[in-house]
N, C-alpha and C positions, 0 to 999 in steps of 0.2 A: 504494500500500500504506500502509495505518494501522501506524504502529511507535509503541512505545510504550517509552522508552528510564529502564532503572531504573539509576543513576549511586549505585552504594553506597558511592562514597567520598567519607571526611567534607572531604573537600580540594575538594569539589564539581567546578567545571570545571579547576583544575588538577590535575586528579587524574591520575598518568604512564597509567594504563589507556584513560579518557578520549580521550584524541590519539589510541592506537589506534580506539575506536570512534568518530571524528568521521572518522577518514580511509576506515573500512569506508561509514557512513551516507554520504557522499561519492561514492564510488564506487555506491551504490546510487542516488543522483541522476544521476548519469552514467549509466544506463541507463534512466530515466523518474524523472519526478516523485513526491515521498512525501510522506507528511503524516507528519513526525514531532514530537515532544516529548519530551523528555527531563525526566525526574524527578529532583530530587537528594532524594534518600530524608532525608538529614541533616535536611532543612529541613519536614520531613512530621510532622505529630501521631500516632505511630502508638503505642499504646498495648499493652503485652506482652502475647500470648495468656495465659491462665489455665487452657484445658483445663478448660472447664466442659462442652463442646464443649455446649452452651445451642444454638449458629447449626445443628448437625447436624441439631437436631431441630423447629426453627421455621423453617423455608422458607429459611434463610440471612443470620437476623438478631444480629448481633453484640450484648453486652453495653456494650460502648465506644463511644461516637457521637464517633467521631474523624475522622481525615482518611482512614481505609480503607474506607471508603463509596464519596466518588467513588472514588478508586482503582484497586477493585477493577468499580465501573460503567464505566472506562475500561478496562478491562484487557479484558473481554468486549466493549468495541466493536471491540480492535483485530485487528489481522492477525499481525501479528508482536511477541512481547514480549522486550526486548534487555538483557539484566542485564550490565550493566557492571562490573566489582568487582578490586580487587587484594586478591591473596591477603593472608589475614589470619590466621595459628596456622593454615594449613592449608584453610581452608576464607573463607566472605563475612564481612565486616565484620558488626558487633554490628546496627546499623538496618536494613541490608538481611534477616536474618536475623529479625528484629522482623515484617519486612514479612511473608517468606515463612510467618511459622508463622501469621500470620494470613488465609490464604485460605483460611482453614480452612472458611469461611460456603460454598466452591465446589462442599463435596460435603457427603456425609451420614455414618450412622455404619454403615450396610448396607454391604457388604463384596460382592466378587467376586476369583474365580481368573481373574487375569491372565498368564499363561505360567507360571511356577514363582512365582510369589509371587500374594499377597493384596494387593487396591487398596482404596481407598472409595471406594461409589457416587458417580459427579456429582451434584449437583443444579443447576448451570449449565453449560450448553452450550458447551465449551470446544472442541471438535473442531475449528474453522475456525482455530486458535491455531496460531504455530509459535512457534518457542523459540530463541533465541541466547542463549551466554555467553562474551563477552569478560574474560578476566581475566589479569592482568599480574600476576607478582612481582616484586623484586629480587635474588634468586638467580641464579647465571650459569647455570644449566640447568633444565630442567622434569623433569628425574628424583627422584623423591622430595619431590614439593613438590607439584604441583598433582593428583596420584591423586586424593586422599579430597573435592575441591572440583568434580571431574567426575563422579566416582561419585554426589556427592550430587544434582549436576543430572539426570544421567541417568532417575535412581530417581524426580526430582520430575517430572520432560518426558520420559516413554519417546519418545512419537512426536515428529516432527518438529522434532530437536534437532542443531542445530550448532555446534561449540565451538572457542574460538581462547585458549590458551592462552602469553602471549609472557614469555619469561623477559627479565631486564635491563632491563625496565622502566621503571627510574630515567632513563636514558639520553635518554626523550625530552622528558623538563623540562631538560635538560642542552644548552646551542644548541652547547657546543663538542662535541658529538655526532653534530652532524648530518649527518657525510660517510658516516654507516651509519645514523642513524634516518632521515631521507629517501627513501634509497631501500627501506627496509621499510615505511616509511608507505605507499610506491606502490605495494608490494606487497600492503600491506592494500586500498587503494584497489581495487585490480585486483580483488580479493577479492570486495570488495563490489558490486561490479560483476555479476560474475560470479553472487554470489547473487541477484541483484534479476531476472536475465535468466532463470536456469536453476536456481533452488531449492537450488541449492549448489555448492560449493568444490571444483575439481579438489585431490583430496587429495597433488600434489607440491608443490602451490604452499602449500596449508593447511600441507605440513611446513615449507618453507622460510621462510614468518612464523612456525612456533610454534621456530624453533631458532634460538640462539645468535647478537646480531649480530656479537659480537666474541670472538677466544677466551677460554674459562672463564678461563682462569688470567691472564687478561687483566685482567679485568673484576674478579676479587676482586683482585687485585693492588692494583687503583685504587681499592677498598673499603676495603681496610685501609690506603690513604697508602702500600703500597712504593711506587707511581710517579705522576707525576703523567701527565692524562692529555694 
């Protein structure tokens, strides 16, 4: 499988999200071979959509001769595209966000009723594409934090979209941590495992990486210095 891994945090490879998706891609080697690469978007020439929407109506050509050219030629060769990102106000980091309002060139300004809502037409061939979003806060829970940053993926990848959400995040840049980020790493590992063989995640195991490694009142405790950890 071609993956094509977008790393939206400006912290690049130490980014606490990151560990979670090196330990999923992992686990996806552990069931066959992949060609993967990994983008750290930080490091990408991507230049702000303008909403001239110009590409909607000229076969898919941008006004920007930036780095969203190949890009977006790699994005269409791949199989699986894998957004990496910690929650940022709610929702992706400012570049990864850059990124996304500019695949705009992917469709046109024709319109279709899709279930209850309205889409734009394609004008490239996305159908063979699946979609992952790995994203880590540091909040000790995922209630009230990651809604409006899955809704938004949702609405962008209806079809074949799965999502891993891990709260505490911090924890796995943190080595005196590792008698609980360890064995969630192998839980992601399994994870990934598990998608490269069968297309997806048994959803008790999906709940048991996206919840709490240590208890809430744990974990802010050691936030705010009442305890050391």
């Amino acid at each position: 499988m071609k993956i094509l891994v977008f790393n939206g945090s400006p912290k690049r490879e130490k980014s606490d999200t990151m560990h979670i998706t090196r330990a999923f891609l992992e686990g996806m080697k552990d069931a066959s071979p992949q060609d993967i690469h990994i983008v750290d978007i930080i490091d990408k020439h991507i230049e702000f959509c303008t909403g001239c929407f110009i590409c909607k109506r000229n076969g898919g050509e941008c006004i920007h001769n930036d780095d969203m050219r190949s890009l977006l030629s790699e994005v269409l060769e791949s199989d699986l595209l894998l957004f990496s990102y910690p929650l940022y106000a709610y929702g992706m980091p400012a570049p990864l966000k850059a990124f996304i309002d500019r695949t705009m060139p992917l469709s046109t300004m024709a319109m279709k009723k899709q279930g209850d809502r309205y889409v734009h037409v394609g004008q490239a061939d996305c159908s063979h594409l699946r979609y992952m979003m790995i994203c880590g806060c540091g909040f000790p829970n995922s209630r009230q934090n990651f809604e409006p940053a899955v809704e938004q993926f949702r609405l962008m990848f209806p079809n074949d979209h799965t999502i891993i959400t891990v709260p505490e995040s911090p924890m796995f840049n943190a080595p005196e941590a590792a008698e609980v980020t360890l064995p969630r790493l192998a839980l992601v590992r399994q994870a990934g495992k598990q998608y490269a063989e069968n297309g997806a995640i048994d959803e008790h195991l999906l709940a048991e990486i996206c919840s709490p490694m240590i208890p809430e009142e744990v974990y802010s405790a050691i936030c705010n210095g009442e305890i050391t950890p």
